[in-house]
C-alpha positions in Angstrom: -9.2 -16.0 4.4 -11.2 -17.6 6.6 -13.3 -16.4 10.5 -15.2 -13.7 11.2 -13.6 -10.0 12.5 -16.1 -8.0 14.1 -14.4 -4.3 14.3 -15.2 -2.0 17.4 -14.4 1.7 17.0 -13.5 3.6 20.2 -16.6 5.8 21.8 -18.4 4.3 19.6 -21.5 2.0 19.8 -22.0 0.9 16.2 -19.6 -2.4 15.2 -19.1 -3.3 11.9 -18.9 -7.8 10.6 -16.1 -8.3 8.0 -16.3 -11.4 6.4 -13.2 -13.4 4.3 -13.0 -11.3 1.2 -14.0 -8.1 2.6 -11.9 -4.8 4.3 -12.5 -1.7 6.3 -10.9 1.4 7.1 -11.8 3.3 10.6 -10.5 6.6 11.3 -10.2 8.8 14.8 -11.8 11.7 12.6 -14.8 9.8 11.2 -17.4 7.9 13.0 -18.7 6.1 10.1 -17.3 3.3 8.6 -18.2 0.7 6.1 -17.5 -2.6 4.4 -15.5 -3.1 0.6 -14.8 -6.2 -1.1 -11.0 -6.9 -1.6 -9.1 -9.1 -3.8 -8.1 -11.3 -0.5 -4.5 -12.9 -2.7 -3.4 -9.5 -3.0 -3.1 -8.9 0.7 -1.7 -11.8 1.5 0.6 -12.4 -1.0 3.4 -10.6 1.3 3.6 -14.2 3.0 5.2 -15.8 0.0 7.5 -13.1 -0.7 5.9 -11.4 -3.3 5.0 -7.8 -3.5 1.7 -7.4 -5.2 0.2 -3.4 -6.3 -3.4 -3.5 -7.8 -4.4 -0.2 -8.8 -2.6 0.8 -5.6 -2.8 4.4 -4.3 0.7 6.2 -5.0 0.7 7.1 -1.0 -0.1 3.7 -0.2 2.4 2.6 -2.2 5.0 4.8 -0.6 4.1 3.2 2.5 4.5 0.0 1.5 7.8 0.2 0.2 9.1 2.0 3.0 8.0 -1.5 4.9 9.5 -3.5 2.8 12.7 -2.7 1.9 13.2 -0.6 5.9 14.1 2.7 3.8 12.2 5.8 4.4 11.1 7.6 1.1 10.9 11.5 1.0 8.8 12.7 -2.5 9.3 16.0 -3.9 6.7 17.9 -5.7 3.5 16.9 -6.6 2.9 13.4 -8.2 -0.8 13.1 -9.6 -3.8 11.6 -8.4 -2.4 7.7 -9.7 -2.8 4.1 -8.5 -0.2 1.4 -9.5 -0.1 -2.4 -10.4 2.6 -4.6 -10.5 4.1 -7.9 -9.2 7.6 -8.3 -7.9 9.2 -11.6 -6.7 10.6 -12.1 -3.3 14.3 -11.3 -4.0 13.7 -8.1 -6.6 15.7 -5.2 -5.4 14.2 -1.6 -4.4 16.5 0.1 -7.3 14.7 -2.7 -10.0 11.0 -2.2 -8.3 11.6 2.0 -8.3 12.8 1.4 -11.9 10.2 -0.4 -13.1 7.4 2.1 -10.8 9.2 5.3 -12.5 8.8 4.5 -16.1 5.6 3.8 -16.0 4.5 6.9 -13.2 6.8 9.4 -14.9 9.2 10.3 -11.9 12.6 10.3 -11.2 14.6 8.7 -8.0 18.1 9.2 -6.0 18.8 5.6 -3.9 21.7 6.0 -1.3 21.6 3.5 1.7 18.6 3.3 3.6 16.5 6.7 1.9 15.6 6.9 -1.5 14.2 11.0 -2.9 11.4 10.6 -5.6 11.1 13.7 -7.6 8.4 14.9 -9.8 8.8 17.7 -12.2 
């Protein structure tokens, strides 16, 4: 939110200022990388509990969830290229948030302990 991050990439020379407000992605594959504006609430809403998707990347998503909640998600088939949004509050529970996520992105989902299986037909 505030500062001044100036990003490095191994081997190579080029550095990269990110500025409050902005985010950037470096890879070991790619030597290029670049600058985006972010919505810089969404980020760091995590610190007040909540759990915040804007036109989030399904994968990413996944990821975050897994995080979250300490479960590790297996998907079955092939869910389409989609991005989600949605806001849940600190204590909402991973079968209310996979709920809420499968009726709108049109899969289904088996929660038992600690692993949850989303399936797309």
């Amino acid at each position: 939110m505030t500062g001044k991050v100036r990003l490095n990439q191994k081997g190579n020379k080029n550095s990269l200022d990110l500025n409050p407000g902005e985010e950037s992605l470096l890879s070991l594959k790619d030597e290029s990388f670049g600058k985006y504006p972010i919505e810089v609430s969404n980020r760091i809403s995590w610190i007040d509990g909540v759990l915040r998707f804007s036109e989030t990347p399904f994968n990413e998503m996944i990821q975050i969830l897994q995080r979250w909640y300490g479960v590790k998600i297996q998907v079955i088939g092939n869910p389409k290229v989609m991005k989600g949004t949605g806001t849940f509050d600190t204590n909402e529970s991973l079968q209310n948030v996979l709920h809420v996520l499968s009726g709108s992105m049109e899969f289904e989902y088996q929660l038992k302990n600690k692993e949850v299986v989303i399936n797309f037909n």
